[in-house]
Predicted model as a PDB file, atoms N, CA, C, CB and O in Angstrom, pLDDT in the B-factor column:
MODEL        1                                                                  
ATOM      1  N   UNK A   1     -68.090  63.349 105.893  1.00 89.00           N  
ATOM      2  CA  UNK A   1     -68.331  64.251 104.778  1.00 89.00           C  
ATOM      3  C   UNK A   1     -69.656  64.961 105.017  1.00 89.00           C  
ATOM      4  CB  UNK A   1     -68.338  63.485 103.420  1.00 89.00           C  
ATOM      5  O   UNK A   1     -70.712  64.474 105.420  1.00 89.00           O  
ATOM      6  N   UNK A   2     -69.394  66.128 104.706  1.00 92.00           N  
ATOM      7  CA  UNK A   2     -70.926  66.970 104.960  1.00 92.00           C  
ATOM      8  C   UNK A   2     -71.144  67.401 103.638  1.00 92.00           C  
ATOM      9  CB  UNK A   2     -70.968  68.427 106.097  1.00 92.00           C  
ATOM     10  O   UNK A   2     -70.209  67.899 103.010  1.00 92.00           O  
ATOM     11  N   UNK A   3     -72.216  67.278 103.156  1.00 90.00           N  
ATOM     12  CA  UNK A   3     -72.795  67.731 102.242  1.00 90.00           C  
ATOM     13  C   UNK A   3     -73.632  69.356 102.730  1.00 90.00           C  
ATOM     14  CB  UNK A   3     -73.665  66.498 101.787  1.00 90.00           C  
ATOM     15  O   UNK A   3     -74.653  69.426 103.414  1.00 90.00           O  
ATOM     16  N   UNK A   4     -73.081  70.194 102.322  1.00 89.00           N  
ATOM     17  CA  UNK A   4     -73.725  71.474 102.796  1.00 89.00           C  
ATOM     18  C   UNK A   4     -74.603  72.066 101.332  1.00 89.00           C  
ATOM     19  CB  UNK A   4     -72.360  72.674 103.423  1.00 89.00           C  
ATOM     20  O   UNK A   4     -74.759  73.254 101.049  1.00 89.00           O  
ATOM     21  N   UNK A   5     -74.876  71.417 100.894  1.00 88.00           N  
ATOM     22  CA  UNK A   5     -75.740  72.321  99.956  1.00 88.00           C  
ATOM     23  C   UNK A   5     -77.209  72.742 100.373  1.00 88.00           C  
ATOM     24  CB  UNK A   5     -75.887  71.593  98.636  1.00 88.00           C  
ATOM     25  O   UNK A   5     -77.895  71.946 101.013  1.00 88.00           O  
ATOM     26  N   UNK A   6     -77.678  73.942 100.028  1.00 90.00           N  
ATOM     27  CA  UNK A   6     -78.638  74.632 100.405  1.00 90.00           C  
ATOM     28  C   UNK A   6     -79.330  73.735 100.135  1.00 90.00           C  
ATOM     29  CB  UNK A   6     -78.897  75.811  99.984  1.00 90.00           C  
ATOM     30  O   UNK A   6     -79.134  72.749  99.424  1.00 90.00           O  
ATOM     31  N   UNK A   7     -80.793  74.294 101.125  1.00 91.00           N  
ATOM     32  CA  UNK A   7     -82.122  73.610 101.281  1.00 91.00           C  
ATOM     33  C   UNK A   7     -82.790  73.684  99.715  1.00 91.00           C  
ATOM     34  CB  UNK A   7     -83.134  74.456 102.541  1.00 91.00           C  
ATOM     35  O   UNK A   7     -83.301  72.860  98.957  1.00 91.00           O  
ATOM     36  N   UNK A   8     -82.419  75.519  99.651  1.00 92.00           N  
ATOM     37  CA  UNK A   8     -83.072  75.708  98.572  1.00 92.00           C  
ATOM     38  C   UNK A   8     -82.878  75.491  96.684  1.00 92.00           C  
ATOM     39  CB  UNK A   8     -83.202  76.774  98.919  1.00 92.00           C  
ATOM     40  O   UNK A   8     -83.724  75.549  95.792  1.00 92.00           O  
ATOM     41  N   UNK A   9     -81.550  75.258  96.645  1.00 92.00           N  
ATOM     42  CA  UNK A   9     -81.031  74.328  95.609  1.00 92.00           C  
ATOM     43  C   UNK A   9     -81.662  72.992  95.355  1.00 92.00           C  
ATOM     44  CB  UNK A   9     -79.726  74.064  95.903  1.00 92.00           C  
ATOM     45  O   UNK A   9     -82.046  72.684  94.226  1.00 92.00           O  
ATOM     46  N   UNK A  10     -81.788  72.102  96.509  1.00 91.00           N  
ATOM     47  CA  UNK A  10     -81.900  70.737  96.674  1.00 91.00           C  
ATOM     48  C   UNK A  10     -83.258  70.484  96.182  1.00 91.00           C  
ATOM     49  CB  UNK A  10     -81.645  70.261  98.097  1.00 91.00           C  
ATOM     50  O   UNK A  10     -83.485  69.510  95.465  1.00 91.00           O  
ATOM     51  N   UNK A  11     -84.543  71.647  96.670  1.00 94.00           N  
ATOM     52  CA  UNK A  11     -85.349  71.641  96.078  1.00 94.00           C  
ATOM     53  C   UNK A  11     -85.609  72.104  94.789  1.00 94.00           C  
ATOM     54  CB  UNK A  11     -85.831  71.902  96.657  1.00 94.00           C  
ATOM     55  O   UNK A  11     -86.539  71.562  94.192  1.00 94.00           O  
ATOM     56  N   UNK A  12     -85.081  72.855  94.319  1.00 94.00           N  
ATOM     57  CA  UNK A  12     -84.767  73.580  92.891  1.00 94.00           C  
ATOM     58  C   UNK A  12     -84.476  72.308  92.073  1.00 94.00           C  
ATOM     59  CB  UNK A  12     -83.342  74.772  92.878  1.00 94.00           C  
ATOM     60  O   UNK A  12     -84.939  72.346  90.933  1.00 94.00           O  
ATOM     61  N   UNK A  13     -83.815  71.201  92.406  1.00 92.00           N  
ATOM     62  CA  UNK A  13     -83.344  70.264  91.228  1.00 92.00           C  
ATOM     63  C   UNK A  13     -83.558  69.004  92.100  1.00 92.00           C  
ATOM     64  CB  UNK A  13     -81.619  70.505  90.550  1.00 92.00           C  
ATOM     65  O   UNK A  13     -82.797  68.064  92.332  1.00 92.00           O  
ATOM     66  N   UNK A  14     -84.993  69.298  92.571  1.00 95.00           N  
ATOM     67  CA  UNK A  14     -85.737  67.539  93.309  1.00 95.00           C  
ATOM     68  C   UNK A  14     -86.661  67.227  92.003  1.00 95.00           C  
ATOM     69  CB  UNK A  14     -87.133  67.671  95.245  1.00 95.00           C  
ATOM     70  O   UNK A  14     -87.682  67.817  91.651  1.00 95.00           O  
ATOM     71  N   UNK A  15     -86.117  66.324  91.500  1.00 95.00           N  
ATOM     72  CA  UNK A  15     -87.028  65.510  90.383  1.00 95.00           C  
ATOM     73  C   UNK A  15     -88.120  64.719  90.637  1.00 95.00           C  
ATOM     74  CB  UNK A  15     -86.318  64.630  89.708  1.00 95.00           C  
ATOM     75  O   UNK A  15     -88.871  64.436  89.703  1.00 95.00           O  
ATOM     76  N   UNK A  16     -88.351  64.283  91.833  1.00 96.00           N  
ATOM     77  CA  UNK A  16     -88.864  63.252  92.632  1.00 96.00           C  
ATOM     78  C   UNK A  16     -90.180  64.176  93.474  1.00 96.00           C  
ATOM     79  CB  UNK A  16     -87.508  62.527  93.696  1.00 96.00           C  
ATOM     80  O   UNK A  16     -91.195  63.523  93.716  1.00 96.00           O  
ATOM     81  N   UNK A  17     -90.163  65.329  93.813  1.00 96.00           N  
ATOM     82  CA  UNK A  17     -90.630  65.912  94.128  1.00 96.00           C  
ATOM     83  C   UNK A  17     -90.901  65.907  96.199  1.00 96.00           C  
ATOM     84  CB  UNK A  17     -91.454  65.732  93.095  1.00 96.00           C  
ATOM     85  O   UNK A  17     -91.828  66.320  96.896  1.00 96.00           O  
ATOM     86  N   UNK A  18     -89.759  65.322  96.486  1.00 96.00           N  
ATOM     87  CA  UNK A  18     -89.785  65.450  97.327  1.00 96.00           C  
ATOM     88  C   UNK A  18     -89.795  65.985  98.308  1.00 96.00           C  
ATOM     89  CB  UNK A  18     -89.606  65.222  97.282  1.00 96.00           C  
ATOM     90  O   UNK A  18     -90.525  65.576  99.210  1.00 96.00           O  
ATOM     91  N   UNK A  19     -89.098  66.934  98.450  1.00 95.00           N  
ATOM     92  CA  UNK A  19     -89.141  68.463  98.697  1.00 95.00           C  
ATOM     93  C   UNK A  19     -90.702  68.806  98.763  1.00 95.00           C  
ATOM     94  CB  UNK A  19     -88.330  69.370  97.420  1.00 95.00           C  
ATOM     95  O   UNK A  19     -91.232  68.620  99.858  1.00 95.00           O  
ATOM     96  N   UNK A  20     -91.205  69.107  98.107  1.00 95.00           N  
ATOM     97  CA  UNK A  20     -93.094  69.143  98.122  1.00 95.00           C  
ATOM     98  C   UNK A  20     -93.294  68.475  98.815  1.00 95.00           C  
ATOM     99  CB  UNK A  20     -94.079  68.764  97.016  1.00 95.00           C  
ATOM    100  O   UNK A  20     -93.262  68.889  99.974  1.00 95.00           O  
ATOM    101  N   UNK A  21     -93.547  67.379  98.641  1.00 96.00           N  
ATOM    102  CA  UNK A  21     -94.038  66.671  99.898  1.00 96.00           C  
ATOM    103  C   UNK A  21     -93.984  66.857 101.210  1.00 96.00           C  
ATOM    104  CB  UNK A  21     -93.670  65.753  99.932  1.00 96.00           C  
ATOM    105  O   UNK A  21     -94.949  66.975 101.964  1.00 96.00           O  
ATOM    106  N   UNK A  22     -92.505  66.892 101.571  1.00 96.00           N  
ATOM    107  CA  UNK A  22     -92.296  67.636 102.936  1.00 96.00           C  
ATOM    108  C   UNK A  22     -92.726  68.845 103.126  1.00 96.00           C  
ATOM    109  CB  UNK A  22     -91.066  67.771 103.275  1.00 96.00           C  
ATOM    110  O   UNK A  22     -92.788  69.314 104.263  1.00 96.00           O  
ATOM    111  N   UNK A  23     -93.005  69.373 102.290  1.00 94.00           N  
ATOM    112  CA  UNK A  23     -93.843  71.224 102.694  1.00 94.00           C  
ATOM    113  C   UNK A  23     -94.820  70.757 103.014  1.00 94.00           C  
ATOM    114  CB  UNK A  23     -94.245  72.600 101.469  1.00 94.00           C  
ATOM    115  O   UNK A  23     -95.320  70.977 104.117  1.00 94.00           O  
ATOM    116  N   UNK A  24     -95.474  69.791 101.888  1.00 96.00           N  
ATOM    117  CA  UNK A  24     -96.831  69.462 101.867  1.00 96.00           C  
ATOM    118  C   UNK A  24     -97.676  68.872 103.602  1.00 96.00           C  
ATOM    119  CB  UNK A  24     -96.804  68.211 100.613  1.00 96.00           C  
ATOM    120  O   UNK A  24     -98.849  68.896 103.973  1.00 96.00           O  
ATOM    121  N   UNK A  25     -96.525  68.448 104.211  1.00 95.00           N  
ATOM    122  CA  UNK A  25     -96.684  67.835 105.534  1.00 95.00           C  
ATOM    123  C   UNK A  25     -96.777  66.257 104.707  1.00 95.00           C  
ATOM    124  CB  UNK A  25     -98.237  68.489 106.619  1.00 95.00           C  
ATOM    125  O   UNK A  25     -96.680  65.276 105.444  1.00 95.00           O  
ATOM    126  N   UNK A  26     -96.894  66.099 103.745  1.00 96.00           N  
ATOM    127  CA  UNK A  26     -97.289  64.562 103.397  1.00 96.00           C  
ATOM    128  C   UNK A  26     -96.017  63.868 103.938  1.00 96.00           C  
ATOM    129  CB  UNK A  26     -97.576  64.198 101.608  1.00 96.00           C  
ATOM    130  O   UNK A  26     -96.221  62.786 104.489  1.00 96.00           O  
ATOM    131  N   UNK A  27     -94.275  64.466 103.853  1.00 96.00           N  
ATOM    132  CA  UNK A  27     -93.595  63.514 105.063  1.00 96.00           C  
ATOM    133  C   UNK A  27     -93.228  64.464 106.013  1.00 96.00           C  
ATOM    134  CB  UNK A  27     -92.211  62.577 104.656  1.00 96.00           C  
ATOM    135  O   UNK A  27     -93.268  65.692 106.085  1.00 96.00           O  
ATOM    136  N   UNK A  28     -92.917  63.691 106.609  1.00 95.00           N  
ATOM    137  CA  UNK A  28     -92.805  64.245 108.201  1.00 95.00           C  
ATOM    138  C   UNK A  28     -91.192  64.043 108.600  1.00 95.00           C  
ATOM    139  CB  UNK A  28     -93.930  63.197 109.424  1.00 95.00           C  
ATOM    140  O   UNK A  28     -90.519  63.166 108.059  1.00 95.00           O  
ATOM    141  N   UNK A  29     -90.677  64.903 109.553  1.00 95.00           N  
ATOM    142  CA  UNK A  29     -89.565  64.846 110.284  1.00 95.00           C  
ATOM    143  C   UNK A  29     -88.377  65.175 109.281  1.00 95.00           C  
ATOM    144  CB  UNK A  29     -89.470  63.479 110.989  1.00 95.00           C  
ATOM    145  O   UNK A  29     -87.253  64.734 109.522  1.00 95.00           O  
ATOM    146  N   UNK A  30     -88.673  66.097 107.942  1.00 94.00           N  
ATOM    147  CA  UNK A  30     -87.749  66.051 107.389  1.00 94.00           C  
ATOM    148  C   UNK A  30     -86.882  67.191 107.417  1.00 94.00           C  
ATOM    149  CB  UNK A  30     -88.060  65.704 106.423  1.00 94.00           C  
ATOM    150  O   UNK A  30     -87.225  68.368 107.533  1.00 94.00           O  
ATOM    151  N   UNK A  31     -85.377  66.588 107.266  1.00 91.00           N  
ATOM    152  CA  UNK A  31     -84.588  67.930 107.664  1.00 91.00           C  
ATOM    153  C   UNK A  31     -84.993  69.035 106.743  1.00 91.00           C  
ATOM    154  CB  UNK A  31     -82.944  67.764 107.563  1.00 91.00           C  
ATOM    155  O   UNK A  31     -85.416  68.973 105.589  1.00 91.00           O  
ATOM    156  N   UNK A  32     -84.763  70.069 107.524  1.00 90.00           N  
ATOM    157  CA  UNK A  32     -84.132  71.488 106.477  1.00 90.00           C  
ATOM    158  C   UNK A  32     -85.750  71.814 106.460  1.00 90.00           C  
ATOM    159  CB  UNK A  32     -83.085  71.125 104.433  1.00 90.00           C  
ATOM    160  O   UNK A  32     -85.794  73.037 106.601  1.00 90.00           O  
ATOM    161  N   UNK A  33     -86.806  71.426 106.380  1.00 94.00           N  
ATOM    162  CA  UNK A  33     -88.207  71.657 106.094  1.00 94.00           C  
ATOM    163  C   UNK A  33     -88.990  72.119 107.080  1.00 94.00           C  
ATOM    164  CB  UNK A  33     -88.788  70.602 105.669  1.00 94.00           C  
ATOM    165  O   UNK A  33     -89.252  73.240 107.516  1.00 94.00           O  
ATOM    166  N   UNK A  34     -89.500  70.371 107.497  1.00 92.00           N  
ATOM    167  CA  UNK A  34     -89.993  70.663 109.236  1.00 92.00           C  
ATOM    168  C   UNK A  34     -89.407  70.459 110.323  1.00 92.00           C  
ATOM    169  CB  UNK A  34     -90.981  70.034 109.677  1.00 92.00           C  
ATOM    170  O   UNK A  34     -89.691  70.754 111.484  1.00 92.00           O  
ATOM    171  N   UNK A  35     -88.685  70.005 109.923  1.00 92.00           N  
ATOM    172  CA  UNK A  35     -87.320  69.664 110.974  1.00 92.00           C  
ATOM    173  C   UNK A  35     -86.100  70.390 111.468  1.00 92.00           C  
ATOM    174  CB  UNK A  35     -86.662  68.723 110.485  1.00 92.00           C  
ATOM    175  O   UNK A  35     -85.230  70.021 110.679  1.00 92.00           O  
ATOM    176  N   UNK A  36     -85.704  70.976 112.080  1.00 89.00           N  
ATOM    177  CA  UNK A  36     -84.408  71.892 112.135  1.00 89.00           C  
ATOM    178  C   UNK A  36     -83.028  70.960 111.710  1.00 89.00           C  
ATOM    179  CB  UNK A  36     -84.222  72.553 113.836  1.00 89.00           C  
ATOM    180  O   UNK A  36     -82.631  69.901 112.196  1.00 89.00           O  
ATOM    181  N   UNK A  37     -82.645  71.529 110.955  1.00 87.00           N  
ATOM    182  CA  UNK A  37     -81.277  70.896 110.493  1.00 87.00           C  
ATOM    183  C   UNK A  37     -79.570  71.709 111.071  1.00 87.00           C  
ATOM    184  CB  UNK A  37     -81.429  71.016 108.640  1.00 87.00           C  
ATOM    185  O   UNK A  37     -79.082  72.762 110.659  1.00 87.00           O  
ATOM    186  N   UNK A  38     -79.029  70.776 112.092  1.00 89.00           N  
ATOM    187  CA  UNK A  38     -78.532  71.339 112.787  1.00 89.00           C  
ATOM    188  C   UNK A  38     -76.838  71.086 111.867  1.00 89.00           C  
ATOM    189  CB  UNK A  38     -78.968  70.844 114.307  1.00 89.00           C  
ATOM    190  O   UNK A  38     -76.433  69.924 111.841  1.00 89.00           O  
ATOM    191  N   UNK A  39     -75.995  72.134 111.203  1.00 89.00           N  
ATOM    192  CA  UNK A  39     -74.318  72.037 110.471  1.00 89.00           C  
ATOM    193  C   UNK A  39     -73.828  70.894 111.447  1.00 89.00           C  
ATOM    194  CB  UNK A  39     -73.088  73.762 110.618  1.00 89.00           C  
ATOM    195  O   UNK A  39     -74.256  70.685 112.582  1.00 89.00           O  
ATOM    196  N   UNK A  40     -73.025  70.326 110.899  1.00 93.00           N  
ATOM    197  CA  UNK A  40     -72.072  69.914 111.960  1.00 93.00           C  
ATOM    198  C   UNK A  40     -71.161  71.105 111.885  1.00 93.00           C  
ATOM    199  CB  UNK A  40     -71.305  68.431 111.724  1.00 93.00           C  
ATOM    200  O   UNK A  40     -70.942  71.970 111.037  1.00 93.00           O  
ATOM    201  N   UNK A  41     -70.583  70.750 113.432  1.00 93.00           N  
ATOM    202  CA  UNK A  41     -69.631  72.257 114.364  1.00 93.00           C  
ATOM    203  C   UNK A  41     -68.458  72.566 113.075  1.00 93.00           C  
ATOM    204  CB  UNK A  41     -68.426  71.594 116.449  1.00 93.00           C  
ATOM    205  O   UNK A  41     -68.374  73.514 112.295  1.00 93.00           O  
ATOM    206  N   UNK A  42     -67.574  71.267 113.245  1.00 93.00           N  
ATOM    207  CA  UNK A  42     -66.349  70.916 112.429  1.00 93.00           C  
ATOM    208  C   UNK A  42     -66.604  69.555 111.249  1.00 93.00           C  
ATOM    209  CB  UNK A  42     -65.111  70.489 113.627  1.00 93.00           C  
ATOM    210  O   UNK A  42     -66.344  68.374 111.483  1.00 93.00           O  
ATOM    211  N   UNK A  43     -67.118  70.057 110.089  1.00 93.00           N  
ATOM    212  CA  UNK A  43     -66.837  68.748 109.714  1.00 93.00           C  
ATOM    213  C   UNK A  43     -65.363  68.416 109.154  1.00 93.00           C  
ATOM    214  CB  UNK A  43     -67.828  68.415 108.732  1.00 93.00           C  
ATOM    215  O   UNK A  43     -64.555  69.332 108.999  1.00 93.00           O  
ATOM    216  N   UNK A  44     -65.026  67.030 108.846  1.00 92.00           N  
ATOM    217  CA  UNK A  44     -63.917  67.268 108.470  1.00 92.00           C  
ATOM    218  C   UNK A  44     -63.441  67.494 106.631  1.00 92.00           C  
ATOM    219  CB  UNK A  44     -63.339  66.198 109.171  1.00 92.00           C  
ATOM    220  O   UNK A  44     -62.432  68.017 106.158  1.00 92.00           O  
ATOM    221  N   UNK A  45     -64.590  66.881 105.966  1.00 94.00           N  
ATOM    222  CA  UNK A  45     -64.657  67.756 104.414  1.00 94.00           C  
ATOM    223  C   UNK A  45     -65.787  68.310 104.486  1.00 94.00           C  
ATOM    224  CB  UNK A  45     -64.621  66.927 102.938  1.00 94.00           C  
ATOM    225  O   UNK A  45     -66.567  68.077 105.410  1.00 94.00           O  
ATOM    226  N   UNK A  46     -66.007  69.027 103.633  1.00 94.00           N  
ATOM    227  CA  UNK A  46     -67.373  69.715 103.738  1.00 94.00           C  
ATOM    228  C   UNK A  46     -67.214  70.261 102.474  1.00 94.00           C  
ATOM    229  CB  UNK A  46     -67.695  70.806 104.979  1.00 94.00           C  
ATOM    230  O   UNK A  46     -66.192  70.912 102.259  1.00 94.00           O  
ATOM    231  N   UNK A  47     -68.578  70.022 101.030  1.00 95.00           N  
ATOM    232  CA  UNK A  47     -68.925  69.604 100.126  1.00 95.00           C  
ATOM    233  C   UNK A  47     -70.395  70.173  99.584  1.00 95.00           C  
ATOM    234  CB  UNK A  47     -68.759  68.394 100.379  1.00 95.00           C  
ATOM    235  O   UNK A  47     -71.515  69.725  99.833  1.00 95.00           O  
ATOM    236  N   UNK A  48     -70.027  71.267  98.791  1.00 93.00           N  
ATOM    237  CA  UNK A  48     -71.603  72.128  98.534  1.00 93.00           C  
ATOM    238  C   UNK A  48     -71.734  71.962  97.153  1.00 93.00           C  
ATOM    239  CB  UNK A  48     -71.710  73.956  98.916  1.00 93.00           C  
ATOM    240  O   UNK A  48     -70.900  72.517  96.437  1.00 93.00           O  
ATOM    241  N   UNK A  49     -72.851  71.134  96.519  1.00 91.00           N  
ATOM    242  CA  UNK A  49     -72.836  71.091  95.189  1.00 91.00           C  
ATOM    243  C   UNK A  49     -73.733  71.774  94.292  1.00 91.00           C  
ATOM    244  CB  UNK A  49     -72.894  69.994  94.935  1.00 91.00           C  
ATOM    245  O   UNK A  49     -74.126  71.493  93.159  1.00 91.00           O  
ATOM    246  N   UNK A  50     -74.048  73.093  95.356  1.00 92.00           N  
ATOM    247  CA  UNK A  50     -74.734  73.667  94.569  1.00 92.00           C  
ATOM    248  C   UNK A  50     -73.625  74.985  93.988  1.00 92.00           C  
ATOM    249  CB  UNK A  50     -76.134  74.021  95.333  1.00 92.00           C  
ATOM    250  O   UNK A  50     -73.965  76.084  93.550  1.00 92.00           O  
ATOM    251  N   UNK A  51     -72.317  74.474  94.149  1.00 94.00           N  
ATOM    252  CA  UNK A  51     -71.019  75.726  93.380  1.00 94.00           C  
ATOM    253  C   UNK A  51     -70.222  74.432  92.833  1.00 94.00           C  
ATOM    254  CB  UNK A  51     -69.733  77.081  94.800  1.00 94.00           C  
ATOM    255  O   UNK A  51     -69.219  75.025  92.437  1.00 94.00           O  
ATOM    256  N   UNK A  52     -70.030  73.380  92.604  1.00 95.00           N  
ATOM    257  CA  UNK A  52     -69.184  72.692  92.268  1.00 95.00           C  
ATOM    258  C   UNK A  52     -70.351  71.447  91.272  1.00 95.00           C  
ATOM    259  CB  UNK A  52     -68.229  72.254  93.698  1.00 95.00           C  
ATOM    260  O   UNK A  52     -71.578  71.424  91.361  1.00 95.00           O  
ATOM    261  N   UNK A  53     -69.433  70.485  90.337  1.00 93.00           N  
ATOM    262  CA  UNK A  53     -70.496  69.645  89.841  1.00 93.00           C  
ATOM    263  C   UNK A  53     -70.126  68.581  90.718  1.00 93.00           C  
ATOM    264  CB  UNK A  53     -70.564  69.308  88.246  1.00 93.00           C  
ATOM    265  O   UNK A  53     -69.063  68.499  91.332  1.00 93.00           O  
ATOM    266  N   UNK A  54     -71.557  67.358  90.744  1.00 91.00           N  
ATOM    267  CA  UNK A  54     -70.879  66.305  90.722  1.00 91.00           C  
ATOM    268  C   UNK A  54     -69.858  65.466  90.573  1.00 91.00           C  
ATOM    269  CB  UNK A  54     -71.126  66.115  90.496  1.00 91.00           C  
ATOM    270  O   UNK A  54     -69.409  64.790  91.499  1.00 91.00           O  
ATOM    271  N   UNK A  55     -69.482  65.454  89.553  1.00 95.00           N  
ATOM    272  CA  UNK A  55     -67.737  65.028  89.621  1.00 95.00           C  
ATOM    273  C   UNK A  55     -67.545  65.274  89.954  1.00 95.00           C  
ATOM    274  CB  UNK A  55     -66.756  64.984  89.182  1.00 95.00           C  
ATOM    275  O   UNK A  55     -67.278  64.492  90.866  1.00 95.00           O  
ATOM    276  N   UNK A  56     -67.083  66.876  90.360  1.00 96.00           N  
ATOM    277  CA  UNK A  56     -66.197  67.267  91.263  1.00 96.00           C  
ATOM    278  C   UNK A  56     -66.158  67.137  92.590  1.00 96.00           C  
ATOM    279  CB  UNK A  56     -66.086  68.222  91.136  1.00 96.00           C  
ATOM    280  O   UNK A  56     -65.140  67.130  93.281  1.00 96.00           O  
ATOM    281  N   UNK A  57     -67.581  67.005  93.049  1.00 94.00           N  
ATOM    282  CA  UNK A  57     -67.796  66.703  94.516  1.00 94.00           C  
ATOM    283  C   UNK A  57     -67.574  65.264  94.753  1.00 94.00           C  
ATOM    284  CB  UNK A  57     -69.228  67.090  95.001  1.00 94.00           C  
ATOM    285  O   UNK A  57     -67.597  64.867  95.918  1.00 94.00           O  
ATOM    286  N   UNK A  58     -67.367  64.463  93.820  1.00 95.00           N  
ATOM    287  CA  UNK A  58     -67.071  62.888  94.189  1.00 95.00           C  
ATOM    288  C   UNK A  58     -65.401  62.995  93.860  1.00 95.00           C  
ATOM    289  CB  UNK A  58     -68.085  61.521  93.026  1.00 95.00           C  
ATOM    290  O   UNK A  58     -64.508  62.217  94.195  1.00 95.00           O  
ATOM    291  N   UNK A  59     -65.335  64.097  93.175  1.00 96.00           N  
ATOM    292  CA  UNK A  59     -63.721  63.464  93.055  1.00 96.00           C  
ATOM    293  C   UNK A  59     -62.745  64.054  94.330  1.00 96.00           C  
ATOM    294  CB  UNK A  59     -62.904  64.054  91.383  1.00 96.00           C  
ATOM    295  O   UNK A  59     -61.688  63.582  94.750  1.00 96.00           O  
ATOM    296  N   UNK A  60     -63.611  65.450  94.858  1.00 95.00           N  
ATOM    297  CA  UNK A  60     -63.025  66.216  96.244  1.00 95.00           C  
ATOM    298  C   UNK A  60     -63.243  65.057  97.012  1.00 95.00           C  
ATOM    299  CB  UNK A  60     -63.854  67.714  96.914  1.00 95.00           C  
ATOM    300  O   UNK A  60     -62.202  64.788  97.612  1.00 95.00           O  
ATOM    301  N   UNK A  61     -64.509  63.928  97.353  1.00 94.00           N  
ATOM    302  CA  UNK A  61     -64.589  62.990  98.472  1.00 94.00           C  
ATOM    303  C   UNK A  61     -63.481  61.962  98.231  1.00 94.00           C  
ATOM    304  CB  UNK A  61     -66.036  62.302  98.583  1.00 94.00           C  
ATOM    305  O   UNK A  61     -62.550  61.958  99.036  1.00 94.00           O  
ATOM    306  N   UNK A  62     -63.471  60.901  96.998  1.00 94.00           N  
ATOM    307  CA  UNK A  62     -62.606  60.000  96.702  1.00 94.00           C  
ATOM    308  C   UNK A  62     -61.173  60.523  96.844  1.00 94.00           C  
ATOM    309  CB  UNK A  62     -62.905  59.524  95.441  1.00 94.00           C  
ATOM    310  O   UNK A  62     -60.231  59.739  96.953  1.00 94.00           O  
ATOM    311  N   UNK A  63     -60.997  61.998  96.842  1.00 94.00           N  
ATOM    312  CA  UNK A  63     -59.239  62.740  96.673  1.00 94.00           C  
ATOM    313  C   UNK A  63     -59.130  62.660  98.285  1.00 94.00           C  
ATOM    314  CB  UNK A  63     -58.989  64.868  95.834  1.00 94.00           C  
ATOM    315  O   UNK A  63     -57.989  62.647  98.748  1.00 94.00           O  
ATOM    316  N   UNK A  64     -60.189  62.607  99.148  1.00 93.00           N  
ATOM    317  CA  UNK A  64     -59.956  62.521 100.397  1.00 93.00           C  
ATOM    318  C   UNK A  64     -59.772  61.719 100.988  1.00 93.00           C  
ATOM    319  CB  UNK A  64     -60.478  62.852 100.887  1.00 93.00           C  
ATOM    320  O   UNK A  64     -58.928  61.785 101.882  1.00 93.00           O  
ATOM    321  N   UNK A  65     -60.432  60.690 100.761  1.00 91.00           N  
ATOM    322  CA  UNK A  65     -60.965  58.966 101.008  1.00 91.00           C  
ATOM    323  C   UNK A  65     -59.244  58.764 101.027  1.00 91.00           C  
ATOM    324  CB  UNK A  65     -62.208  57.842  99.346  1.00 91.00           C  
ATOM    325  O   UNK A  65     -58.429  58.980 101.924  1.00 91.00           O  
ATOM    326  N   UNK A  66     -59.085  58.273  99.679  1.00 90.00           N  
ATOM    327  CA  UNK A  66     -57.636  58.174  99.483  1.00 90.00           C  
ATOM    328  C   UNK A  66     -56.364  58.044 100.598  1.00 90.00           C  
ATOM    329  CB  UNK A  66     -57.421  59.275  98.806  1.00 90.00           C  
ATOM    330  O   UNK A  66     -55.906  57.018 101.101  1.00 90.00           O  
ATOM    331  N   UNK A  67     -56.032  59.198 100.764  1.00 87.00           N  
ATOM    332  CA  UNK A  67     -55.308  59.407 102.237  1.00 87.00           C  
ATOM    333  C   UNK A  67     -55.528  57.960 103.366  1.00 87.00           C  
ATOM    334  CB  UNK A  67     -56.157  60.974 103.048  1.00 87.00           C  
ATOM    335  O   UNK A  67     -54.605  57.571 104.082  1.00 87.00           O  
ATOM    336  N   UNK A  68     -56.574  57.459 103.350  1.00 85.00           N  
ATOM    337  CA  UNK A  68     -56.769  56.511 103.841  1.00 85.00           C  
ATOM    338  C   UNK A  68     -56.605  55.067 103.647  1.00 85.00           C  
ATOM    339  CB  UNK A  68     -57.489  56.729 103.968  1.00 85.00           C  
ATOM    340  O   UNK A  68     -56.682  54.183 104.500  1.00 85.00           O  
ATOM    341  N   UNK A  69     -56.323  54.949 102.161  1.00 82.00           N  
ATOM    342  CA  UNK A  69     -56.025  53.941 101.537  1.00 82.00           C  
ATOM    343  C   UNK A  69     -54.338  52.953 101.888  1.00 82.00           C  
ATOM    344  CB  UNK A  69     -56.203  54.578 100.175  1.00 82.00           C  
ATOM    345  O   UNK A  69     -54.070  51.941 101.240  1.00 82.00           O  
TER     346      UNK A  69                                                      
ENDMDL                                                                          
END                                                                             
């Protein structure tokens, strides 16, 4: 499962303030920030919750999961 939601969403609704931090340099190696964050090529779901809610993005993963059951 790939979670593709933007960098810039993720920081938009970081409560934790984490996101800052990593600008801040206070952490290090973090994707999408200082780090290059590389898509996967093919994933096989792929899951952006910055257009869909939560539920829905757990219920698109669990509707997938499933199949496997």
């Amino acid at each position: 499962v790939h979670v593709s939601t933007p960098v810039e969403y993720c920081e938009e609704n970081d409560n934790k303030g984490i996101y800052a931090k990593a600008r801040s340099g206070e952490i290090q190696n973090f994707p999408g920030i200082n780090v290059k964050y590389e898509n996967p090529q093919e994933p096989t779901l792929s899951v952006d919750t910055s257009k869909i809610t939560v539920k829905e993005a757990a219920d698109k993963i669990f509707g997938y999961t499933k199949k496997f059951i």
